[in-house]
KELO-761449 format. One record per residue (C-alpha): residue number from 0; x, y, z. Coordinates in nm, 4 decimals, decimal comma. Example, Ala and Ser with C-alpha at 12.3 -4.5 7.8 and 13.67 -1.06 7.14 Angstrom:
# residues 2
GUFI   num          x          y          z
GUFI     0     1,2300    -0,4500     0,7800
GUFI     1     1,3670    -0,1060     0,7140
This chain:
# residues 260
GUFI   num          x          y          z
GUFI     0    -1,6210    -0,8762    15,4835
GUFI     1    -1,5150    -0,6090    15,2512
GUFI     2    -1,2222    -0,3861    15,2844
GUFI     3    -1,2761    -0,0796    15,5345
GUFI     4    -1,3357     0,2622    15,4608
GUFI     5    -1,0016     0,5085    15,3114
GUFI     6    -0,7906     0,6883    15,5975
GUFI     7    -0,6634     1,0528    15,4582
GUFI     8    -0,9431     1,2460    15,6680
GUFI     9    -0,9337     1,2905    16,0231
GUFI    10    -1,2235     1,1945    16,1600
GUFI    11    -1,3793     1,1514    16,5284
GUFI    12    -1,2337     0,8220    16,7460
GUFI    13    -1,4970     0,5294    16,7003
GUFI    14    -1,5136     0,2159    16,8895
GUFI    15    -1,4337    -0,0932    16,7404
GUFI    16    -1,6332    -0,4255    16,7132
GUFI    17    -1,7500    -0,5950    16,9543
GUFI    18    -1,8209    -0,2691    17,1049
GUFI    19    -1,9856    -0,2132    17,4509
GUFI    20    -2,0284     0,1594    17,4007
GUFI    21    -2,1550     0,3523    17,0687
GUFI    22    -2,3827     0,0795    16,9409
GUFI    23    -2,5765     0,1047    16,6338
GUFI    24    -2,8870    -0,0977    16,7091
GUFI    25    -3,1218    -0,1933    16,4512
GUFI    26    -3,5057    -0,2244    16,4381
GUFI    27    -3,5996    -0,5188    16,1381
GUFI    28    -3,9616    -0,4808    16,0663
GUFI    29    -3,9692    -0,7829    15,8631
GUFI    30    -3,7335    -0,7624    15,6438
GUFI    31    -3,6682    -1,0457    15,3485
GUFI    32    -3,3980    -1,2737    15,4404
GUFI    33    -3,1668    -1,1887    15,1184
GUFI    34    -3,2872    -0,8328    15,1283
GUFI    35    -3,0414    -0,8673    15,5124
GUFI    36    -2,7948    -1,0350    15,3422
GUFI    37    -2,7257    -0,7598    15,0759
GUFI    38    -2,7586    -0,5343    15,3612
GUFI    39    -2,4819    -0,6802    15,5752
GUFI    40    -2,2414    -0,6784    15,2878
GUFI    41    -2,2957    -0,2995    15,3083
GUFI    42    -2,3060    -0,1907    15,6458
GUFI    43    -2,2578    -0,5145    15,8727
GUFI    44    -1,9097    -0,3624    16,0130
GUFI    45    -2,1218    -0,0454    16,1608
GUFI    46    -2,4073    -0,2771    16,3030
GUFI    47    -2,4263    -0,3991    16,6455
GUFI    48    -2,7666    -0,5149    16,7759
GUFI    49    -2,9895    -0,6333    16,5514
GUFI    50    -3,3560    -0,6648    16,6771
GUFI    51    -3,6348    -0,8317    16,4992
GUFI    52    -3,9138    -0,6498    16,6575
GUFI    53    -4,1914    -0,6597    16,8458
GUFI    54    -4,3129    -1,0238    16,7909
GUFI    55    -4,2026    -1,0844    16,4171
GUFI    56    -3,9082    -1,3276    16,5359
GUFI    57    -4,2181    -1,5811    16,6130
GUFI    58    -4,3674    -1,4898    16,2639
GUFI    59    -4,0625    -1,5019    16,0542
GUFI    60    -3,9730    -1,8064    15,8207
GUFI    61    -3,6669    -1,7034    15,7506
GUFI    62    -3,5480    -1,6841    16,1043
GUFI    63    -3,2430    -1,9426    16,1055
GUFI    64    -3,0925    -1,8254    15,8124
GUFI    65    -3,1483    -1,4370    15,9211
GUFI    66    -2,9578    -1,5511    16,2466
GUFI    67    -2,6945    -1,7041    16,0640
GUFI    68    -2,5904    -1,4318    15,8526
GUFI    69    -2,5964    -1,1792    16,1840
GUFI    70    -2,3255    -1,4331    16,3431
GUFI    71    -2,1440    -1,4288    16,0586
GUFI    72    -2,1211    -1,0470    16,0376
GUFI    73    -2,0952    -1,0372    16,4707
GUFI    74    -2,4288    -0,8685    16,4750
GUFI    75    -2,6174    -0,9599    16,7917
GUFI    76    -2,9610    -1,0859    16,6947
GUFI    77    -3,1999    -0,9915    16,9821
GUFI    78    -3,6028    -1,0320    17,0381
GUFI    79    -3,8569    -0,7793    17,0226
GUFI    80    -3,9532    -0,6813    17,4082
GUFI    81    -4,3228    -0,7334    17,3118
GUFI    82    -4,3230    -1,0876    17,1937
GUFI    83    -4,1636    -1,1702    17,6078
GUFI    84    -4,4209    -0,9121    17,7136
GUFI    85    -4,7362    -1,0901    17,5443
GUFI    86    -4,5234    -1,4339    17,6636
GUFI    87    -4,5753    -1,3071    18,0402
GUFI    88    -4,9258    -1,2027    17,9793
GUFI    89    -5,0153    -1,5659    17,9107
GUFI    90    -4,7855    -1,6900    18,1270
GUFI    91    -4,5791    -1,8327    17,9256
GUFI    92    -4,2287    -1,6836    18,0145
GUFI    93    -4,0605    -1,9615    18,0457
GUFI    94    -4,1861    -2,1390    17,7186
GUFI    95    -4,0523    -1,8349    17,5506
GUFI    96    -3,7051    -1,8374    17,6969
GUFI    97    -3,6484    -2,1894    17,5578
GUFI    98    -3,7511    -2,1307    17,2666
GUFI    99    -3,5617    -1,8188    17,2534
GUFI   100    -3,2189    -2,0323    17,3376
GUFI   101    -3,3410    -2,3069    17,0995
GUFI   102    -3,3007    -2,0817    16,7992
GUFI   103    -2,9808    -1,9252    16,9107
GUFI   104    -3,0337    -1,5859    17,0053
GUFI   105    -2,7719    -1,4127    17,2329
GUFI   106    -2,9649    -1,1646    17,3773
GUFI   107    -3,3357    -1,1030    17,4489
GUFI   108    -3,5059    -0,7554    17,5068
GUFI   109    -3,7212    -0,7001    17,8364
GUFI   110    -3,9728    -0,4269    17,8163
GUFI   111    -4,2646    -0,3218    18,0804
GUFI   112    -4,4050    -0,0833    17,7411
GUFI   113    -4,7916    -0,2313    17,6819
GUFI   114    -4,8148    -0,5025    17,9745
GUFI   115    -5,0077    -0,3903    18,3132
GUFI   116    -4,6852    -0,5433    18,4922
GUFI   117    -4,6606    -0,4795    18,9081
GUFI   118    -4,3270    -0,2606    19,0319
GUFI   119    -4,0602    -0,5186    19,0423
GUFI   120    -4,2275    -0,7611    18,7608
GUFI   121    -3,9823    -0,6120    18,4656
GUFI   122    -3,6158    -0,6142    18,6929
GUFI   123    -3,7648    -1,0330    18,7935
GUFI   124    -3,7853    -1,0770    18,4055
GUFI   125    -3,4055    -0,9329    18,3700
GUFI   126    -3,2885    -1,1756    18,6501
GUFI   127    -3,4208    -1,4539    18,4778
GUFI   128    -3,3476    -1,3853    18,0985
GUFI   129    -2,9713    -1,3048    18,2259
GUFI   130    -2,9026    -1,6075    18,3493
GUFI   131    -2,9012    -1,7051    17,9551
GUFI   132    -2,9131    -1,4129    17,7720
GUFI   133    -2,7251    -1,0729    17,7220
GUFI   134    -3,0344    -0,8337    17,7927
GUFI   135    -3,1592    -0,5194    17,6612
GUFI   136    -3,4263    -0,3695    17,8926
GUFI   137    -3,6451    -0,0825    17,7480
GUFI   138    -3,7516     0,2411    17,9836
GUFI   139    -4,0600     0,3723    17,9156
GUFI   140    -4,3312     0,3166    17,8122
GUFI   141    -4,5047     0,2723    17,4662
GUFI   142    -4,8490     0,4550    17,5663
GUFI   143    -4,8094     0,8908    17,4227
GUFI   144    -5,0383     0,9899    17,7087
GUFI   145    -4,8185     0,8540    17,9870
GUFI   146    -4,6261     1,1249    18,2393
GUFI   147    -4,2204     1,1339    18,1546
GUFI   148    -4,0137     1,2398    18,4028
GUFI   149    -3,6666     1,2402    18,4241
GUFI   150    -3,5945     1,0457    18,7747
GUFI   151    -3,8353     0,7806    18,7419
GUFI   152    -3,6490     0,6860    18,4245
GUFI   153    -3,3201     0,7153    18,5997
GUFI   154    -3,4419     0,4848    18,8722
GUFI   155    -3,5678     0,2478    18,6485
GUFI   156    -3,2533     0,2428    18,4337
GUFI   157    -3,0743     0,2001    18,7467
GUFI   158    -3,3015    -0,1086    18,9042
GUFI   159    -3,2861    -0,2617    18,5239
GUFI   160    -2,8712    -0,2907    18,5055
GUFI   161    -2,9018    -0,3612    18,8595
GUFI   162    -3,1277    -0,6680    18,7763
GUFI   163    -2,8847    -0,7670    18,5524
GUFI   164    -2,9399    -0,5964    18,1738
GUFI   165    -2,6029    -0,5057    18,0080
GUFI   166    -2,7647    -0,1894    17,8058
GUFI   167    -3,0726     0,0156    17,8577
GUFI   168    -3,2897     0,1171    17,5609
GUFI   169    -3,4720     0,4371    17,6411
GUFI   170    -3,8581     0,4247    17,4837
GUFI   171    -3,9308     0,6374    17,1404
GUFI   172    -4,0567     0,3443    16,8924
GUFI   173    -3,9995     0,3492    16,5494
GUFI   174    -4,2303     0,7181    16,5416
GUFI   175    -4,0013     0,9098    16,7704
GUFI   176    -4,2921     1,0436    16,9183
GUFI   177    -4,3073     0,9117    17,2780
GUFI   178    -4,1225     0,8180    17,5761
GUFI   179    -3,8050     1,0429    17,5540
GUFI   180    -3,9402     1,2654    17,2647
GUFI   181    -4,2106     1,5231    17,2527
GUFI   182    -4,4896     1,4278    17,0306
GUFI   183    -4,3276     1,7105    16,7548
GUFI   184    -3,9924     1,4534    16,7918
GUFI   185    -3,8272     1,7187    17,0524
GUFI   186    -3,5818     1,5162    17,2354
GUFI   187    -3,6583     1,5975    17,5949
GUFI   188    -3,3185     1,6803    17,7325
GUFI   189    -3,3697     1,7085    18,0995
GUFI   190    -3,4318     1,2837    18,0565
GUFI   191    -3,1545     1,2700    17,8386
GUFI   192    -2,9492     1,4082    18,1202
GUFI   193    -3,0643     1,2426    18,4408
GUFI   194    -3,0459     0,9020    18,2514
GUFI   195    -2,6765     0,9151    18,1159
GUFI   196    -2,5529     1,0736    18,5290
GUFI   197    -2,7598     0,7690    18,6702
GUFI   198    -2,6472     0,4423    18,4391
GUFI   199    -2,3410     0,6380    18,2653
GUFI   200    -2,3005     0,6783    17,8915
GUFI   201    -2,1822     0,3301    17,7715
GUFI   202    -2,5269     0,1650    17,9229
GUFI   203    -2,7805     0,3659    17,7374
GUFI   204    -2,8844     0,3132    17,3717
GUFI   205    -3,0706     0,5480    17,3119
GUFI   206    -3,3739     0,4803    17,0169
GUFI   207    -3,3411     0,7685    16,7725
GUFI   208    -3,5391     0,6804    16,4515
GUFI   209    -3,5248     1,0507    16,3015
GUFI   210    -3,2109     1,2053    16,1820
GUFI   211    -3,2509     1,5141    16,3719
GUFI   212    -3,2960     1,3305    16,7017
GUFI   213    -2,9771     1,1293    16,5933
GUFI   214    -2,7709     1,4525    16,5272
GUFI   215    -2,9050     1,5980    16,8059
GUFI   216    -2,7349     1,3203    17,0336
GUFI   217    -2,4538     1,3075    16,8533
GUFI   218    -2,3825     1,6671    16,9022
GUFI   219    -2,4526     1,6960    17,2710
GUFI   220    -2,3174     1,3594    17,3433
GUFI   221    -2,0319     1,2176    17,0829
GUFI   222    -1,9945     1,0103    16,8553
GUFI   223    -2,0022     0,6870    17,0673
GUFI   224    -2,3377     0,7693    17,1839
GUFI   225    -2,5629     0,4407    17,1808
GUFI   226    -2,8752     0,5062    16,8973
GUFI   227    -3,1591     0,2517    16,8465
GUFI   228    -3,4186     0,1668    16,5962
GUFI   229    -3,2135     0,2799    16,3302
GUFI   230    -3,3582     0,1647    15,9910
GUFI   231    -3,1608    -0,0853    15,7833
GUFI   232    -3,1199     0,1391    15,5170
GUFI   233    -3,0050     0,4138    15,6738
GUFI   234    -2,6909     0,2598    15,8797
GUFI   235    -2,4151     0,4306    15,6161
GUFI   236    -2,5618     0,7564    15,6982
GUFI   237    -2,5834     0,7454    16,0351
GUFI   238    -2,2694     0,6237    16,0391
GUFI   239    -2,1708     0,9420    15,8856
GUFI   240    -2,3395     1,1831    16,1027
GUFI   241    -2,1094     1,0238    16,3797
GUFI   242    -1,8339     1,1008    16,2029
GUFI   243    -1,9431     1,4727    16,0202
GUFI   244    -1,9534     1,3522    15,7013
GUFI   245    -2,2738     1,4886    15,6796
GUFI   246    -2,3897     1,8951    15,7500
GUFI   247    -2,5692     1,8274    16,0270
GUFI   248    -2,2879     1,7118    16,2178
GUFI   249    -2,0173     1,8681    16,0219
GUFI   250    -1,8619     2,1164    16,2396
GUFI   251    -1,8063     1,8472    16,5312
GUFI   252    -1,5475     1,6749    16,2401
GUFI   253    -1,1389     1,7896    16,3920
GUFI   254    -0,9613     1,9859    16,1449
GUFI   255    -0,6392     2,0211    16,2927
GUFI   256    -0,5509     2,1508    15,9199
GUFI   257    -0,7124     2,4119    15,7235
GUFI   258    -0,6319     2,5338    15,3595
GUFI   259    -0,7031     2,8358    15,1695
């Protein structure tokens, strides 16, 4: 790992690695195994979930050494939610988790997002996957014509770390277009709210693809807000924005000093 970053600002508190609260989560499309490699070197101290999504984990033939170079940098590699949803649709759930613990992956995500799953189907997933697995369970739901409202994703945040998840990912894909966005990439705050009173703050990653949306929870929440489906490429800046280095964020920096 390469040295950290200089010290003669003052700049917002961070949590350290292995963090449980202000995670930077990632969202790998595919992405060449050397192309991660070069990434890590970069930004692997500011990453903390790493998820190869949707079902690309099944696909990908660099998977062992992608997983490898995570553990090196203490990156937690997890599953896309889909691949264990289209495993339950042929049910094949428990094929999946063994193959899941085969290859070494720490945690597993558990999403109800395109699957006609029965009340009670998603929070019987979490039990199971936990008993292996550190679990990420996504609220929402993937479909842009589907109603939002703020307590039924408070209740099922609630069931989901009650079942036995360790964070809850709230629903905006890689668009930031559904689930807790309008389809113009408004963040609906009223969801925002009712989610972080019901599970607390340090449970809730919250996927923010857009900078905007990202600034936007930054601002109202702090800097050790959780954000998901970050792109790979972007984790420097977004590391910034936490910490106003960047105008969008910049009058949230402390300046306990000012100069003419």
């Amino acid at each position: 790992m390469v040295n950290g970053p200089p010290s003669f600002l003052t700049l917002p508190e961070r949590a350290h690695k292995p963090r449980s609260r202000g995670i930077t989560h990632i969202l790998d499309k595919g992405m060449p195994v050397d192309d991660v490699e070069r990434m890590l070197a970069v930004a692997g101290r500011y990453i903390d979930v790493w998820k190869l999504g949707w079902g690309t984990a099944y696909l990908d033939p660099g998977l062992q050494a992608k997983l490898s170079l995570l553990a090196e940098h203490a990156v937690m590699a997890c599953t896309g939610g889909t691949l264990l949803e289209v495993a339950w649709q042929q049910g094949a759930v428990d094929a999946y988790l063994d193959w899941a613990c085969s290859q070494h992956f720490p945690s597993v995500e558990v999403s109800c997002g395109v699957a006609a799953m029965r009340p009670g189907d998603k929070q019987r997933l979490i039990s199971k996957a936990a008993q292996r697995f550190v679990v990420l369970a996504e609220v929402g739901t993937k479909d842009p014509q589907a109603t939002v409202t703020a307590e039924a994703w408070a209740a099922e945040a609630v069931a989901d770390l009650e079942a036995g998840a360790r964070w809850v990912v709230t629903e905006g894909r890689e668009s930031g277009t559904v689930g807790l966005y309008d389809p113009d990439g408004t963040v609906r705050a009223g969801v925002v709210s009712a989610v972080v009173e019901a599970a607390g703050l340090d449970r809730i990653i919250f996927e923010a693809p857009r900078k905007d949306q990202q600034a936007w929870l930054i601002r109202r929440l702090g800097p050790d807000v959780g954000l998901g489906n970050i792109a790979a490429s972007e984790v420097l800046g977004m590391e910034a924005l936490r910490l106003g280095l960047r105008a969008d964020t910049f009058d949230a920096t402390p300046s306990p000093v000012r100069h003419p």
